[in-house]
C-alpha positions as CSV (number, residue, x, y, z in Angstrom):
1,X,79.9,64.3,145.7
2,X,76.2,62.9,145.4
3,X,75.1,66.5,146.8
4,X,77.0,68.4,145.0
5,X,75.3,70.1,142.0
6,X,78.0,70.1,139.6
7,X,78.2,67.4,137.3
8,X,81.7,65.3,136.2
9,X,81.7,66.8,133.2
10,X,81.1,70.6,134.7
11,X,77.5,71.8,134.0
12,X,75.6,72.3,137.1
13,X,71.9,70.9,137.4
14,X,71.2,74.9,137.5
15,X,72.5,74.8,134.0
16,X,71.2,71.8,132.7
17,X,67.5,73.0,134.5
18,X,68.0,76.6,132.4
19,X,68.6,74.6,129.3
20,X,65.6,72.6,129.8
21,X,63.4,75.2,130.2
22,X,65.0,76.7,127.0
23,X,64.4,74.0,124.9
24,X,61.0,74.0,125.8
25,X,60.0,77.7,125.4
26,X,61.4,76.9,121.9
27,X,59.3,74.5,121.4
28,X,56.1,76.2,122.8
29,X,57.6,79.4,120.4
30,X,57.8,77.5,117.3
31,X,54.2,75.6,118.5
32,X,55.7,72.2,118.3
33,X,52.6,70.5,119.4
34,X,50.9,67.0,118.5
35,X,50.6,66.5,115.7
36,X,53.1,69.0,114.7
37,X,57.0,67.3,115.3
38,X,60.5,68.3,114.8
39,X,63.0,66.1,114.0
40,X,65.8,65.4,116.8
41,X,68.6,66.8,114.3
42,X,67.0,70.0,114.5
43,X,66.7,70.2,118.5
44,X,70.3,69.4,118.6
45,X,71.2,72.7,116.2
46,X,68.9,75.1,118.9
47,X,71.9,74.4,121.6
48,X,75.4,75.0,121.2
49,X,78.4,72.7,120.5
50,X,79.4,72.1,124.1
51,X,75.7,71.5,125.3
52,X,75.0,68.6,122.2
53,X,75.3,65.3,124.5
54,X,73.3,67.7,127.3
55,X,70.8,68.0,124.8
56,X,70.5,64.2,123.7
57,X,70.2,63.9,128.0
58,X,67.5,66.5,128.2
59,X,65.1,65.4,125.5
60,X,65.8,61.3,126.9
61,X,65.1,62.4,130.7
62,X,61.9,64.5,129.5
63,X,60.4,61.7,127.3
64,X,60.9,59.6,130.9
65,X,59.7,62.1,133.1
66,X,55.8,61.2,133.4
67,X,55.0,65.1,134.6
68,X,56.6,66.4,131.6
69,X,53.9,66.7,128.1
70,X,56.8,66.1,126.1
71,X,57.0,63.0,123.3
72,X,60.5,61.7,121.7
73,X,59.7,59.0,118.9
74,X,63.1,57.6,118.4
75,X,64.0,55.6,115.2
76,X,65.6,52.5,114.5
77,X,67.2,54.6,111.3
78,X,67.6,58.0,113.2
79,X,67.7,60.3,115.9
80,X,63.2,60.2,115.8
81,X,60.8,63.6,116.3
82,X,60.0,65.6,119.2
83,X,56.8,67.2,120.2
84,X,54.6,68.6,123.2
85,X,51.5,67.1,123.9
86,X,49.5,69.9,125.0
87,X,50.8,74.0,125.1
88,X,49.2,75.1,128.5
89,X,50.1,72.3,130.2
90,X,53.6,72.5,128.7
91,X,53.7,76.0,130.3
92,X,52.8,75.1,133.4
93,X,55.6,72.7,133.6
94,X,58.0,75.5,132.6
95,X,56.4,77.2,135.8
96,X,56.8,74.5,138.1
97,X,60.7,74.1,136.3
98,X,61.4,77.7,137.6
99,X,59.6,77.4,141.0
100,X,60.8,73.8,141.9
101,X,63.7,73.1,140.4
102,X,64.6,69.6,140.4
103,X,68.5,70.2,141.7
104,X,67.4,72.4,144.7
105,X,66.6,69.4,147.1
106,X,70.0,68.7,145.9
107,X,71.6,71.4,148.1
C-alpha cells in the first residue's frame, strides 16, 4: 500500500498536489506576499468542506518543506497567518509542482 497513491482517507497525492498548486495561485492572485498575510481561517474558506483537514495538511507540509517560499505563523490563540515570501520564486515552485510532482516517484 506504501506505493499506492491513494490515500486512507481517498484523495490521491494527484489531488492533494492539484490542491496545492491551487492554494498557491490564490495566494500569488490575491498577492499574499511578506509583509502582506492572511489569516489561516480564511485559507480554510478557499477549499471546500471535504478538502478542510487537506487544507490544514497542505499549509503544515508547505511551512516544512524548505524549497517551498511559503511562511505559516501559527498562534498559541489561533489557527496564525499565511504568506509567500517572494512571488517569482513562488511561481517557479508552482512550475516545478506541475513538472515534478512529488507523488510520481510514487508510481
Amino acid at each position: 500500500m506504501a506505493d499506492s497513491p491513494v490515500k486512507v482517507d481517498g484523495r490521491s497525492h494527484y489531488d492533494e498536489t492539484n490542491l496545492t498548486i491551487d492554494l498557491l495561485e490564490t495566494l500569488v492572485g490575491q498577492d499574499v506576499v511578506e509583509p502582506d498575510k492572511v489569516p489561516m481561517r480564511t485559507v480554510r474558506s478557499w477549499f471546500g468542506a471535504e478538502d478542510q483537514e487537506a487544507a490544514k495538511e497542505i499549509v503544515r507540509d508547505l511551512d516544512t518543506d524548505d524549497e517551498a517560499p511559503f511562511v505559516w505563523e501559527s498562534s498559541e490563540r489561533g489557527e496564525g497567518h499565511v504568506y509567500l515570501i517572494d512571488y517569482d520564486e513562488t511561481l517557479i515552485f508552482i512550475d516545478h509542482l506541475q513538472e515534478n510532482p512529488p507523488w510520481y516517484e510514487r508510481l
